[in-house]
C-alpha positions in Angstrom: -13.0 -12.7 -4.2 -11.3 -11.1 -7.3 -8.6 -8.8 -7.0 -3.6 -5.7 -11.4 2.3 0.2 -18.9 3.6 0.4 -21.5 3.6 3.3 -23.8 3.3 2.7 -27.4 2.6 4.7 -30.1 -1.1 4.8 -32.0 0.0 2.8 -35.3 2.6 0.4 -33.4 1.4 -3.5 -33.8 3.1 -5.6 -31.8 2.5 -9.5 -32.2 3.1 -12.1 -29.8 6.5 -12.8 -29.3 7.4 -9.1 -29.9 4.8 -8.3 -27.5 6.5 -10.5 -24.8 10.0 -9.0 -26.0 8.6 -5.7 -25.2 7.2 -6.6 -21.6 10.6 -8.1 -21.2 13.2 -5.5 -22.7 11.4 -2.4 -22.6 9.6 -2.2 -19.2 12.9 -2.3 -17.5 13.7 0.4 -19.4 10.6 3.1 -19.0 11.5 1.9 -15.3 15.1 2.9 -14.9 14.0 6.4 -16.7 11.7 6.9 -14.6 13.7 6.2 -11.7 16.4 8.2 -13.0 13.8 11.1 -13.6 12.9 11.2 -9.9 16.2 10.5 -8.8 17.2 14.2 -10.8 14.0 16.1 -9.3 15.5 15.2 -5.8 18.7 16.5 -6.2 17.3 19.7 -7.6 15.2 19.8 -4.6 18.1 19.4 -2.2 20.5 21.5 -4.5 17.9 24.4 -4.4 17.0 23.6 0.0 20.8 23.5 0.3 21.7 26.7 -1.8 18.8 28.8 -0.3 18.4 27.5 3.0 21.3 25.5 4.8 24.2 27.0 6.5 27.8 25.5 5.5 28.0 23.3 8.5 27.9 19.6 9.1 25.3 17.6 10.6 23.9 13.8 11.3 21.1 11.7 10.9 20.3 12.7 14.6 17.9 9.5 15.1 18.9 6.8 13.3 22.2 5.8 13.5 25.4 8.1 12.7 24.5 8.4 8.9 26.1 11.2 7.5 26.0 12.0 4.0 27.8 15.2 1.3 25.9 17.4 -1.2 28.7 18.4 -4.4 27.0 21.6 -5.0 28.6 23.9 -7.7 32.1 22.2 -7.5 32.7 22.3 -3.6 31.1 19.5 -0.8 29.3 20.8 1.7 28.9 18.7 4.8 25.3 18.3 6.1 23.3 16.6 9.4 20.1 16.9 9.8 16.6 14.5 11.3 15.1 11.6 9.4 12.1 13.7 9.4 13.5 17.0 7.9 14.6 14.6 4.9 11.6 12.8 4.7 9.8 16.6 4.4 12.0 17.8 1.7 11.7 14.7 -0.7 7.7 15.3 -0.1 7.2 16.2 -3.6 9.4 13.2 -5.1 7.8 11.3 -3.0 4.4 12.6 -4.3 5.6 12.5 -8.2 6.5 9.0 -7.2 2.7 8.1 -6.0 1.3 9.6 -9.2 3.6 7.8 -12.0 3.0 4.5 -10.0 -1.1 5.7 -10.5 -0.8 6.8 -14.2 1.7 4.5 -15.5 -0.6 1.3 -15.8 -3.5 2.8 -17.3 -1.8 2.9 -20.9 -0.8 -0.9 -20.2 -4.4 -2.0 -19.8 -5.7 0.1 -22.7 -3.0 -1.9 -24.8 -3.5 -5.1 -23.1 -6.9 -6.7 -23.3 -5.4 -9.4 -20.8 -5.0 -6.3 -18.4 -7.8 -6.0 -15.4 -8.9 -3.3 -13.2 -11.0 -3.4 -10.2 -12.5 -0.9 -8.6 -13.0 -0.8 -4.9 -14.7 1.6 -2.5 -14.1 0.8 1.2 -15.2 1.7 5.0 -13.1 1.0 7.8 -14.7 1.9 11.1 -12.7 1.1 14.1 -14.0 1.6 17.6 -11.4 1.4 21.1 -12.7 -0.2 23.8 -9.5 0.8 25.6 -5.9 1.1 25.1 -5.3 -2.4 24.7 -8.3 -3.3 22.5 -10.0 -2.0 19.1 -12.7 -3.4 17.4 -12.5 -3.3 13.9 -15.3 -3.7 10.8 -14.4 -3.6 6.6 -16.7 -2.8 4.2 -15.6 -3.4 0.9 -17.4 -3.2 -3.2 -15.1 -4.5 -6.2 -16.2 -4.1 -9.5 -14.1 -5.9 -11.9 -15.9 -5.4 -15.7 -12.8 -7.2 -17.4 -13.6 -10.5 -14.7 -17.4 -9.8 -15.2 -18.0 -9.6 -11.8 -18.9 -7.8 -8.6 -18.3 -8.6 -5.0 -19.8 -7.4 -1.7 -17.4 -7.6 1.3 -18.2 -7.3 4.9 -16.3 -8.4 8.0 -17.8 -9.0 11.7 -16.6 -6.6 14.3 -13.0 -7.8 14.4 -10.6 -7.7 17.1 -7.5 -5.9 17.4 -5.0 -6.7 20.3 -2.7 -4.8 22.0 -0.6 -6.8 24.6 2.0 -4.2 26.1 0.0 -1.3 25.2 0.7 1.2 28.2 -0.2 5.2 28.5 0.6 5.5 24.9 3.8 3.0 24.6 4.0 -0.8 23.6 1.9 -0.6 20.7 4.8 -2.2 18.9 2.9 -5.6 18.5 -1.1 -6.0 17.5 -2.6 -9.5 17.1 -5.7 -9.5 15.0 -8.8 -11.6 13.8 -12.0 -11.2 12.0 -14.1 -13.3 9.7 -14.8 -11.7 6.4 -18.4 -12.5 4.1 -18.5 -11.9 1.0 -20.9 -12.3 -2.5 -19.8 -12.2 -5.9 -22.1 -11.9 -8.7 -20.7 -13.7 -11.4 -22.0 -12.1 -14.7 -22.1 -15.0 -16.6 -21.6 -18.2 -14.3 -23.3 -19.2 -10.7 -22.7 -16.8 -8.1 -20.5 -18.1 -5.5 -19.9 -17.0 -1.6 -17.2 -17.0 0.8 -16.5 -17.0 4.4 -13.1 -16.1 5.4 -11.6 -16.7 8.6 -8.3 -13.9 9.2 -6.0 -14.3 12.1 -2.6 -11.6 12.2 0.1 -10.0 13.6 1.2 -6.8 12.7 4.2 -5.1 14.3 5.8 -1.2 14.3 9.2 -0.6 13.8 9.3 1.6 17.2 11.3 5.5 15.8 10.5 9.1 17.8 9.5 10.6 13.9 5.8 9.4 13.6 7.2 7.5 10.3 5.8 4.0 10.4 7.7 1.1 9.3 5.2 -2.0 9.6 4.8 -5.8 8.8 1.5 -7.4 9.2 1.5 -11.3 8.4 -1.8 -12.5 8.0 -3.1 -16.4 7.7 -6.5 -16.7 5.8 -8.7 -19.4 4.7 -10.7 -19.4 2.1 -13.8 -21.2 2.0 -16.1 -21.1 -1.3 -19.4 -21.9 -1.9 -20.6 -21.9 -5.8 -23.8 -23.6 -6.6 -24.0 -27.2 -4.8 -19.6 -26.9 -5.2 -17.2 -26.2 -2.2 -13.9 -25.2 -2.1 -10.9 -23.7 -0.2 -7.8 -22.4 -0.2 -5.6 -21.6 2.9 -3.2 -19.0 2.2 -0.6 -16.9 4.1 0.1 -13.2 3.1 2.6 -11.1 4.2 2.9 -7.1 3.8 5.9 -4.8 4.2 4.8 -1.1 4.3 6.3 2.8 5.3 3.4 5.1 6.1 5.1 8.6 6.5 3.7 12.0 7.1 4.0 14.5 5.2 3.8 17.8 7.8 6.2 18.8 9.9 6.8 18.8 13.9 3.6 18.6 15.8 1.3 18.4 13.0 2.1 15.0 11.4 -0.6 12.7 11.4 -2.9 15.7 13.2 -6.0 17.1 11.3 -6.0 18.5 7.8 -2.7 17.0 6.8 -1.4 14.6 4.1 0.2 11.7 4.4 1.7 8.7 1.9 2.6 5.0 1.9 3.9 2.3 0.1 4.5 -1.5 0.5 5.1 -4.8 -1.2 2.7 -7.5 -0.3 3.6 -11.0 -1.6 1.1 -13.9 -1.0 1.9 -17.9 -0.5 -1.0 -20.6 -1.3 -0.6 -23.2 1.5 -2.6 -25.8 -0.2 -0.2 -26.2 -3.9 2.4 -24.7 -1.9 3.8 -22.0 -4.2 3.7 -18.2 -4.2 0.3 -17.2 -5.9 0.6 -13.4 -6.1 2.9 -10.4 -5.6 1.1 -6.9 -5.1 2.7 -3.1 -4.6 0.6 -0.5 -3.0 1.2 3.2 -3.3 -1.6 5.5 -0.8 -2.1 9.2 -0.7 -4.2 10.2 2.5 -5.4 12.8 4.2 -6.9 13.5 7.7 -9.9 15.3 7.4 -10.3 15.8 11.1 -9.1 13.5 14.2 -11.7 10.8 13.3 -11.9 10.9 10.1 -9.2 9.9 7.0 -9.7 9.5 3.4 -7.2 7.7 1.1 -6.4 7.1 -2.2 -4.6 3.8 -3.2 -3.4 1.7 -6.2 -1.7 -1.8 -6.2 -0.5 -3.1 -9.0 -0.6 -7.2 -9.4 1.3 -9.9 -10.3 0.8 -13.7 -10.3 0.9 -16.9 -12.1 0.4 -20.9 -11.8 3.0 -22.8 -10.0 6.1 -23.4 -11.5 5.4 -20.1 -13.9 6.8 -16.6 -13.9 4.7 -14.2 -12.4 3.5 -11.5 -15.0 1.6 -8.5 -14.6 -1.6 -9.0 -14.6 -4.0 -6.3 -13.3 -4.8 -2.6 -11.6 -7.0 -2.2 -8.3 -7.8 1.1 -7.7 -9.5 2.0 -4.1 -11.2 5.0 -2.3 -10.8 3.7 1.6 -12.8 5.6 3.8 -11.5 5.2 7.4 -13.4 6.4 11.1 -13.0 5.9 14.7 -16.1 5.8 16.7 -16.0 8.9 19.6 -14.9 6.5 22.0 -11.8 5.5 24.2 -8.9 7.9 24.9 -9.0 9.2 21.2 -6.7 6.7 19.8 -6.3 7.0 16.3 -4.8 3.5 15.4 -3.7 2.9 12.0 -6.4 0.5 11.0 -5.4 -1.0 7.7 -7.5 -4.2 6.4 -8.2 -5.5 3.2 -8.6 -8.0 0.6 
């Protein structure tokens, strides 16, 4: 299965070597600009919470830690401690301006860049509890790739999520998962090819009292491909770091008609050649339409290259994930997060 900017002027021609020259110099650049710009909108933010808002008093990180931190604010410190949470809350919009550059900003690289994909995937995720300790799991998945000339159909068997120390609502720490995923690619302008791919997991929580998620899910796939009277396979192991945080406050984070965002690195190894085949970052939008229901937004970005080569930047997926829980079980709403 297929899976990701530069600004330049109108009348700007860039050959070859400049072009690489530009990747090279100037995309650091636009980065640490960026990164500056958001870096400024938060200390507005907290300069204008602080100002309006915050008694003169000093406080902790009350979770995490002793963390204590200063705000300068018109000559004179002022000494603050406050929750994880409250933080997380106040850099929402940051956080938010931070989702949409990392969405906009490749969409003038691949309209400079014919080498520059984009795929295009609408997915389903339908989880169903059995009980605390088990979830079955299904992943629906269409990619449209014009640049590849190709389009894939994606659909797992009921999978199998595992929760070992899961307990009235604690020890959900560790999941074990599996599931076999189908899918069909029509290949535009070559024989269509089909693949059967076996997943086995573990994903675990960092464990926190502030509903903010801090997650790595290793995953060991193999690929096997059929196109025409050819087989093939690749055996690979990926592994993805990810922060999913709310963005309400007290009792309503992750509760009905709220938002939420996320973002994680997700590097991936090919067992067979034995070298790192791809790197992707993911930034999600979601919100919770009601306790069963979630709809998100998400972008990865890519980058790969053949063994022993640099990895560039090579492409955009763009997904609308659908996610549901069958009206079964105790209610769980488990963070079901599959794909590709």
């Amino acid at each position: 299965m297929a899976s990701e900017v530069i600004a330049r002027g109108p009348n700007l021609k860039i050959g070859p070597k400049a072009h690489k020259h530009f990747f090279h110099e100037s995309i650091p650049s636009a980065v640490g600009c960026l990164r500056y710009t958001l870096q400024s909108i938060d200390r507005l933010l907290i300069s204008l919470q602080v100002h309006h808002c915050i008694p003169p008093d000093t406080v902790t990180f009350a979770s995490y830690a002793d963390f204590c931190f200063a705000i300068r604010l018109s000559g004179k410190q002022i000494k603050k401690t406050e929750t994880v949470h409250s933080m997380l809350w106040r850099r929402k919009y940051p956080f938010l301006t931070n989702v949409l550059l990392v969405a906009l900003f490749p969409i003038q690289a691949a309209a400079q860049d014919k080498n520059i994909w984009n795929e295009y995937r609408p997915s389903i995720i339908a989880a169903m509890p059995i009980n605390e300790k088990l979830i079955l799991f299904q992943y629906n998945v269409l990619i449209y790739a014009p640049e590849k000339k190709l389009t894939t159909i994606g659909v797992t068997l009921p999978g199998i999520t595992y929760r070992p120390y899961a307990k009235n609502g604690k020890g959900t720490w560790l999941e074990l998962w599996a599931g076999t995923l189908f899918a069909w690619t029509d290949n535009y302008h070559t024989t269509n090819s089909f693949e059967i791919r076996p997943v086995a997991g573990v994903r675990t929580f960092v464990p926190n009292t502030k509903k903010v998620n801090i997650i790595n899910f290793g995953r060991y796939e193999y690929r096997a491909f059929k196109e025409g009277n050819k087989t093939t396979s690749q055996p690979r192991f990926r592994d993805r770091v990810s922060i999913e945080i709310p963005l309400a406050k007290g009792d309503k984070r992750w509760a009905a008609k709220t938002y939420y965002t996320a973002a994680d690195v997700e590097p991936f190894w090919r067992l067979d050649d034995k070298f790192l085949e791809k790197v992707r970052l993911r930034g999600t939008l979601g919100y919770i339409v009601k306790k069963r229901l979630a709809v998100e937004f998400i972008y990865h970005a890519e980058w790969a290259g053949s063994k022993r080569e640099s990895k560039k930047f090579v492409g955009n997926i763009w997904r609308v994930s659908i996610k549901f829980l069958f009206p079964r079980g105790k209610g769980i709403f488990p963070r079901i997060d599959i794909d590709d």
